[in-house]
C-alpha positions in Angstrom: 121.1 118.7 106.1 118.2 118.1 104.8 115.3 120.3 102.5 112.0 120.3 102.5 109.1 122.0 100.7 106.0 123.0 101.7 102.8 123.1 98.9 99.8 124.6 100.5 97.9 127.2 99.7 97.6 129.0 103.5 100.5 131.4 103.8 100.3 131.0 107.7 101.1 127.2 107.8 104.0 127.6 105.6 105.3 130.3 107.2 105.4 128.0 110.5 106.6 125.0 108.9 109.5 126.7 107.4 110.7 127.9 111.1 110.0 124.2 112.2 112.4 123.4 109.9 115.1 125.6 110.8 114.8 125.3 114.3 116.0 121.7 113.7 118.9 122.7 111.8 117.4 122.2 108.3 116.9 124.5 105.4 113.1 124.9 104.0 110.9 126.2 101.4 107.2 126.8 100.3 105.1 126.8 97.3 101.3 128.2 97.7 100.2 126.0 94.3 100.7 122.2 93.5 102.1 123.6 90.2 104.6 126.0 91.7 105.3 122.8 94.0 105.9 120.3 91.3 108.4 122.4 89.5 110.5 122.9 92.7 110.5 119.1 93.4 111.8 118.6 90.2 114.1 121.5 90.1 115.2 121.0 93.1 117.0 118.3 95.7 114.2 117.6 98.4 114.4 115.2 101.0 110.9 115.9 102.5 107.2 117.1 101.2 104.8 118.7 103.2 101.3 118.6 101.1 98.3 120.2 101.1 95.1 118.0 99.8 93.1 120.6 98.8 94.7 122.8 97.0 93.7 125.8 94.3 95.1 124.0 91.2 94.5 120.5 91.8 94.4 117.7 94.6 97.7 116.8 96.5 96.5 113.1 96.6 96.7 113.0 93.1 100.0 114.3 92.7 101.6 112.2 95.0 103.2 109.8 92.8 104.4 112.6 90.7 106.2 114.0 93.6 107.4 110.5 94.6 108.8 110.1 91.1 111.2 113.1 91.9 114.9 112.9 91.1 115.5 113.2 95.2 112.4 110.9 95.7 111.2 112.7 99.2 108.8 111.5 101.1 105.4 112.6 101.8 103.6 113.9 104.7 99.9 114.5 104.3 98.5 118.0 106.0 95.0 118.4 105.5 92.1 120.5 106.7 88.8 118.5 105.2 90.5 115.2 105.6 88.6 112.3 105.8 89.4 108.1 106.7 88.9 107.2 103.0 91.4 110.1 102.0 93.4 108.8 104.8 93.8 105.0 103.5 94.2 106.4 99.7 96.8 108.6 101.1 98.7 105.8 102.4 98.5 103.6 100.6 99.9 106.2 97.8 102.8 106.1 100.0 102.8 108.8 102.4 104.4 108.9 105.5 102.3 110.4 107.5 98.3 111.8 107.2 98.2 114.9 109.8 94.6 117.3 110.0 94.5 121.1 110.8 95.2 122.9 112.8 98.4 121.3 113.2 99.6 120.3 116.4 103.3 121.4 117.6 103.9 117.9 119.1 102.8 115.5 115.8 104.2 117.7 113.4 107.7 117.8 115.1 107.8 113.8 116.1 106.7 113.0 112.0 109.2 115.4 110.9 112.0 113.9 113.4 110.9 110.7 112.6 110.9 111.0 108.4 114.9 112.9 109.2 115.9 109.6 111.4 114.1 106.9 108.8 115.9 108.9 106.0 119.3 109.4 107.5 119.5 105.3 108.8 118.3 104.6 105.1 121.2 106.7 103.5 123.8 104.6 105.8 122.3 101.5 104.4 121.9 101.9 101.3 121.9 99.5 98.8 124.7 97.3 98.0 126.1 98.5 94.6 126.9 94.3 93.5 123.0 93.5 94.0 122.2 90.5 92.0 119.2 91.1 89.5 119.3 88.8 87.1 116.9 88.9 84.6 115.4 92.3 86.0 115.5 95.2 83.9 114.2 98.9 85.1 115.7 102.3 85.9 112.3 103.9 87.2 111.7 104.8 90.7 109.4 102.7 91.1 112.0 99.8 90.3 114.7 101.4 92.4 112.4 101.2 95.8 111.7 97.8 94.7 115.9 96.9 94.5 115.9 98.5 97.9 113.0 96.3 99.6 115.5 93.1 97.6 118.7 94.5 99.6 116.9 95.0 102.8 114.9 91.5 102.8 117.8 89.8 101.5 119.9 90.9 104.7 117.2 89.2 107.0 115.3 85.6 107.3 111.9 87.0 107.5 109.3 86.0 105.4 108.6 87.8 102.4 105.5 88.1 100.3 106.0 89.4 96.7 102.4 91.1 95.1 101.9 92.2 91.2 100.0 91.5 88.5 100.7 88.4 85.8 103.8 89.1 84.3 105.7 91.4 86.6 108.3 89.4 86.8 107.3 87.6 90.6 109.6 84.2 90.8 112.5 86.4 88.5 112.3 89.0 92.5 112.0 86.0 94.2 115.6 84.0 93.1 117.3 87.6 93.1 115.8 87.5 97.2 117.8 84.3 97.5 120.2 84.8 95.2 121.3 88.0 97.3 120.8 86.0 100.8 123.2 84.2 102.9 121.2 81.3 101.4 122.4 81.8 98.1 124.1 78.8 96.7 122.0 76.4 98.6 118.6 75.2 97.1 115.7 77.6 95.2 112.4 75.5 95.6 110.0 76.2 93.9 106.3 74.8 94.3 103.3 75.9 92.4 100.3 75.6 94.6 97.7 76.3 91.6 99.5 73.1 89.8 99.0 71.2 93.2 97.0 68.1 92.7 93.9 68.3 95.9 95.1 64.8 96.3 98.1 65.4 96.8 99.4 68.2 98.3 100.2 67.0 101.5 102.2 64.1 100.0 104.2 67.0 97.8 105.1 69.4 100.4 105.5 66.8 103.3 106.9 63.8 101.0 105.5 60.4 102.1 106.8 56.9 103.5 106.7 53.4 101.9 102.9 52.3 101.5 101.5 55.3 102.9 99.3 55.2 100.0 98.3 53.0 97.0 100.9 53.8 94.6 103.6 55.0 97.6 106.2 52.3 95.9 108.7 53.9 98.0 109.7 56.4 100.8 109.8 60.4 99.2 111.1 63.6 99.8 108.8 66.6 99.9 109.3 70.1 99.0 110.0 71.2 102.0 112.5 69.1 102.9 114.1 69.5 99.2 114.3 73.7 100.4 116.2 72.4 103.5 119.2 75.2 103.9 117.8 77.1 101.1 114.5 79.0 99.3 111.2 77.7 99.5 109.4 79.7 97.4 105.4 79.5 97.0 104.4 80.6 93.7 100.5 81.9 93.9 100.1 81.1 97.5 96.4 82.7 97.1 95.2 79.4 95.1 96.1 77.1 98.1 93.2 75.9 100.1 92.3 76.7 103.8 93.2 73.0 104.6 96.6 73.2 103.3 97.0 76.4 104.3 96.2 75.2 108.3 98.9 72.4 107.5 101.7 74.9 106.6 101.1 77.3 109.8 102.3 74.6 112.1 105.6 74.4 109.2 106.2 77.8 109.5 106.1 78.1 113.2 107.5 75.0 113.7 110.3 74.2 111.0 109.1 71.1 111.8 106.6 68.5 110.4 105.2 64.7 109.7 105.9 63.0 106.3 102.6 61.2 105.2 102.7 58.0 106.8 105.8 58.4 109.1 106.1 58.3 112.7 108.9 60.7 113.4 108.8 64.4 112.6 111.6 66.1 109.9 112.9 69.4 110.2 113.9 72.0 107.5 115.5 75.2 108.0 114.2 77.2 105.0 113.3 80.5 104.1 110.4 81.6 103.0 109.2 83.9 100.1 105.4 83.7 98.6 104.0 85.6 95.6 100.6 86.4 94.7 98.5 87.9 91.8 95.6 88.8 94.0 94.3 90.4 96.8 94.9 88.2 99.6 94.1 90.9 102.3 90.6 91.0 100.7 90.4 87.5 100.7 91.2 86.9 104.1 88.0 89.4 104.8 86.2 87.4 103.1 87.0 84.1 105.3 89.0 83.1 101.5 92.2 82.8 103.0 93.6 82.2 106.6 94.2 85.7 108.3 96.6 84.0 110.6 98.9 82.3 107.7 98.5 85.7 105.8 100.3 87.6 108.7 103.1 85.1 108.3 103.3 85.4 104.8 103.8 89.2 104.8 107.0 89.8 107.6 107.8 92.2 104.5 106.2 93.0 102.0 107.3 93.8 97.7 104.5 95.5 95.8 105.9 95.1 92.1 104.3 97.6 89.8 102.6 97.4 86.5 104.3 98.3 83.6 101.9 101.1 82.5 103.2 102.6 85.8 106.7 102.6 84.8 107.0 103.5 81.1 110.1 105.0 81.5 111.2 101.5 81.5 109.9 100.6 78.0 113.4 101.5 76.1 115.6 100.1 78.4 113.8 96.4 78.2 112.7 96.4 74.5 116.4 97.1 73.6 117.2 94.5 76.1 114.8 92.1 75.2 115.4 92.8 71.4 119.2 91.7 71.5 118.3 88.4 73.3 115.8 87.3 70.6 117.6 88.5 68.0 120.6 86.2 69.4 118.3 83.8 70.0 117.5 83.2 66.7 121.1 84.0 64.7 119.8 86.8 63.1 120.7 90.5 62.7 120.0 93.3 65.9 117.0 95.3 64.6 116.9 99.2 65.1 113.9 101.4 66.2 112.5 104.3 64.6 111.1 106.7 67.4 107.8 106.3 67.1 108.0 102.7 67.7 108.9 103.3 71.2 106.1 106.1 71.3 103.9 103.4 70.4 104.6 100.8 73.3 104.6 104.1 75.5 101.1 104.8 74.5 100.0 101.4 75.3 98.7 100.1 78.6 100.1 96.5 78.7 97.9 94.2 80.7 99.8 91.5 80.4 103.3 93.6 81.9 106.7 92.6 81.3 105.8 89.1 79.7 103.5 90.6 77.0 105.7 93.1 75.8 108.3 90.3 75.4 105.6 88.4 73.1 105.2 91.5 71.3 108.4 92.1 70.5 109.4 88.7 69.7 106.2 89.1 66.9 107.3 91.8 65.4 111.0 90.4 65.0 109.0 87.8 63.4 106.8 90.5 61.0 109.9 92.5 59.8 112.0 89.2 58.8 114.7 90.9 57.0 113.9 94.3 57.4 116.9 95.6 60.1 114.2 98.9 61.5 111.6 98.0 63.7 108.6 100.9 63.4 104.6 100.6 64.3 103.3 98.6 61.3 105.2 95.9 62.3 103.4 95.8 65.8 100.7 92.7 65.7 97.2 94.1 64.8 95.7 93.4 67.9 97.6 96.0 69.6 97.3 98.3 66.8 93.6 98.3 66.8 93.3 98.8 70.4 95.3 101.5 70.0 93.8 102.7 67.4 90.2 102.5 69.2 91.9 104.7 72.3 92.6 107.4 70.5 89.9 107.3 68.7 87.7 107.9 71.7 84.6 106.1 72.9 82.1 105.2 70.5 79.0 102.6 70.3 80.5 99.5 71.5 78.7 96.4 72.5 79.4 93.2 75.0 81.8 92.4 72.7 83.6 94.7 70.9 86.8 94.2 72.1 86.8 90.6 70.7 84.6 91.2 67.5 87.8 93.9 67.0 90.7 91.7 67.2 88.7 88.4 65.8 88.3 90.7 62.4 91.6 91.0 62.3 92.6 87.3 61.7 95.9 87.6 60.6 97.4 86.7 63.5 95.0 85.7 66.2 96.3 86.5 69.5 97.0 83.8 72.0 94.3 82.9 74.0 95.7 84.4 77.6 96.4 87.8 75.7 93.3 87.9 74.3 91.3 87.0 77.7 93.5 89.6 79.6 93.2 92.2 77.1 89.0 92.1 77.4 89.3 91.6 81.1 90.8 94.5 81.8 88.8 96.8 78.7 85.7 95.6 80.4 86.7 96.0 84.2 87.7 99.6 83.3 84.3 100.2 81.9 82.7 98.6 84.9 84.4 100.8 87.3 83.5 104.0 85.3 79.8 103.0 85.4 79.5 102.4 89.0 81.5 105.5 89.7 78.9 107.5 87.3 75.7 105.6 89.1 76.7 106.0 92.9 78.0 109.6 92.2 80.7 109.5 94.9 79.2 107.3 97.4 82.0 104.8 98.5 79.7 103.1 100.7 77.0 102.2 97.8 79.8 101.4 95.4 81.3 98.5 97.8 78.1 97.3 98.7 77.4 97.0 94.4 80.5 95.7 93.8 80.7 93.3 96.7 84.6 94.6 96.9 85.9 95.9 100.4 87.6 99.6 100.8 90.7 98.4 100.0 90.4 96.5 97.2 88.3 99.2 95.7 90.8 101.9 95.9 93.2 99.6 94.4 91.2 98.9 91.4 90.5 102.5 91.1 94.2 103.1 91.1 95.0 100.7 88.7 92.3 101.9 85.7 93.4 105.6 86.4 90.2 106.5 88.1 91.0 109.4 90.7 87.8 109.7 93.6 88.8 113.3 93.7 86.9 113.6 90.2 84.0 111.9 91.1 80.6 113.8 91.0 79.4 115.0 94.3 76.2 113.6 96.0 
């Protein structure tokens, strides 16, 4: 049997979804504020969310991840009466399963409903296997969890699979658990690093080449492909490989099939596929960037890993983990934590993910030396002073602030990609702020500023905690 909760504010559609409900044999509930709704979800074991947009405490999109986050994780269904496409995409793309405008009709209420009750019910018989294989992954969050699940359920299939995050999300570590949890596993994990690709010689790497093909072609070799035959191939930052190359691997993929440079008769490889990216392909396929055709490939299923500011719950379990292993590393004792060490790396936003917080544990390992408690002062002064600046609030900062602050600093001077990362993503914030102040709500004007499509721009927006909800009004 399954629960569900209703949060809107309009007595009458409550009143109706709750007998929906129980016509069907389940058991349902209603809260009139997203407040009252929240501590239900929490309190409570939901398997299903009916939410209200609009509603007289705060917006519903805006909760959604909250909700999500809930013990029972339930899924979503939007009901809205001032709906509108762009809340429609956000919506989604937050997750929902379904976007439904008032008045409600009988017939798409029921088939989402019956629908959500089927998807969960097949999902529970499937679940997980308990064994999975994640080395190298650490995260309890719910955000992780889903992402285990997508690992189970590609694993169990030969589709493609295309793995999305930002640097240092831990891509290739998803991508050998994917084969590592395959019927492949055992068999060969290839990997091949298309920004690394020499122009000149791509074809010659993936393909391999025969005898004189080429000056320097001493002798017949194997390409990647080939090397992946029976097992992974894995494309690390498939966005950084050009259209030509690109064209070249379509016919591979359809094909399994393909023409060593200089050779007369075609090879064959039976390998599975799994790409990762850092950026937005789908907005680069818009743009005529990417191929839209070796995109749709690429993506038979899809794993979104998420930033680590949007899983701080996960900080304690990796910094212990991560602790141990550099302490053993280097034969030297396990250091403790005080607590507001861990409240520090909570409070900070971590643009480089998973892989900077590893840097910045291994420093300040390296800045106690013999002392056995880690605490704040012994975080490097680059991420002090940021975090220092944050909550000190904004003041009079100019172009370059950010990298005046840490340069003054000197003792030690971040490495370079830190650095770059850090202002990248202190100045991008500030970017989206402005235009958000200057267009005053107008999505339209914003994109055509910005030169960034819908989807891209809601994704930005997302990821610098800017909700549209509180944008000014035109």
């Amino acid at each position: 049997m399954a629960n569900t909760l209703i949060i809107d504010d309009d007595m009458g559609t409550c009143v109706v979804l709750v007998r929906m409900t129980e016509r069907v044999g389940q058991e349902g509930a209603y809260a009139l504020t997203l407040k009252e709704g929240l501590d239900k979800v929490f309190s409570g074991d939901y398997d299903i969310v009916f939410l209200d947009i609009n509603l007289p405490d705060g917006n519903g999109l805006d909760a959604m991840q909250k909700i999500r986050n809930a013990p029972s994780s339930p899924d979503i269904i939007i009901i809205t009466g001032e709906g509108d496409a762009d809340s429609a995409e956000l919506a989604i793309r937050s997750g929902a399963w379904d976007y439904i405008r008032k008045p409600l009709s009988k017939e798409a209420i029921t088939l989402s409903y019956n629908r959500v009750l089927q998807y969960r019910k097949e999902k529970e018989a499937n679940k997980a296997p308990a064994a999975l294989k994640l080395e190298g992954i650490i995260g309890t969050s719910p955000k992780m969890r889903q992402c285990f699940d997508l690992v189970a359920r590609a694993a169990a299939s030969e589709s493609n699979v295309l793995i999305s995050g930002e640097t240092g999300t831990g891509k290739e570590l998803f991508a050998r658990a994917l084969h590592e949890n395959s019927g492949r596993a055992g068999q060969d994990f290839v990997v091949v690093d298309c920004a690394a690709l020499p122009a000149t010689l791509i074809e010659s790497s993936l393909f391999g080449h025969e005898k004189g093909a080429f000056t320097g072609a001493l002798r017949s070799e194997e390409g990647l492909i080939k090397m992946a035959d029976g097992g992974t191939l894995f494309l690390d930052e498939v966005g950084e490989l050009g259209i030509e190359p690109q064209k070249a691997f379509l016919r591979v993929l359809q094909e399994r099939r393909f023409r060593p440079v200089g050779g007369k008769k075609e090879v064959r490889s039976d390998f599975r596929l799994i790409s990762a990216t850092n950026r937005d392909i789908e907005q680069m396929a818009g743009s005529g960037r990417f191929r839209k055709d070796f995109l749709y490939r690429l993506r038979a299923i899809s794993i979104e890993l998420p930033p680590l500011r949007e899983r701080l719950e996960d900080i304690g379990v990796l910094t212990v983990h991560y602790v141990m292993k550099i302490c053993n590393k280097y034969g030297i004792e396990i250091k403790g934590f005080s607590a507001d060490f861990f409240e520090a790396l909570r409070g900070y936003n971590w643009p480089g993910n998973v892989r900077e917080l590893i840097n910045v544990l291994e420093e300040s390992i390296n800045m106690a030396r013999h002392e056995p408690i880690l605490i704040p002062q012994h975080l490097p002064t680059r991420m002090r002073i940021r975090m220092a600046r944050s909550s000190a609030g904004p003041g009079k900062r100019g172009p370059h602030s950010d990298a005046e602050s840490v340069d003054s600093a000197r003792n030690p001077i971040p490495e370079y990609h830190v650095f770059r990362e850090t202002v990248l993503a202190d100045a991008e914030q500030r970017y989206f702020r402005d235009l958000v102040e200057f267009t005053r709500g107008d999505l339209q004007e914003a994109c055509k500023i910005s030169g960034l499509g819908r989807s891209r721009f809601y994704t930005l927006l997302k990821k610098y905690g800017i909700s549209r909800s509180g944008w000014p009004s035109k």
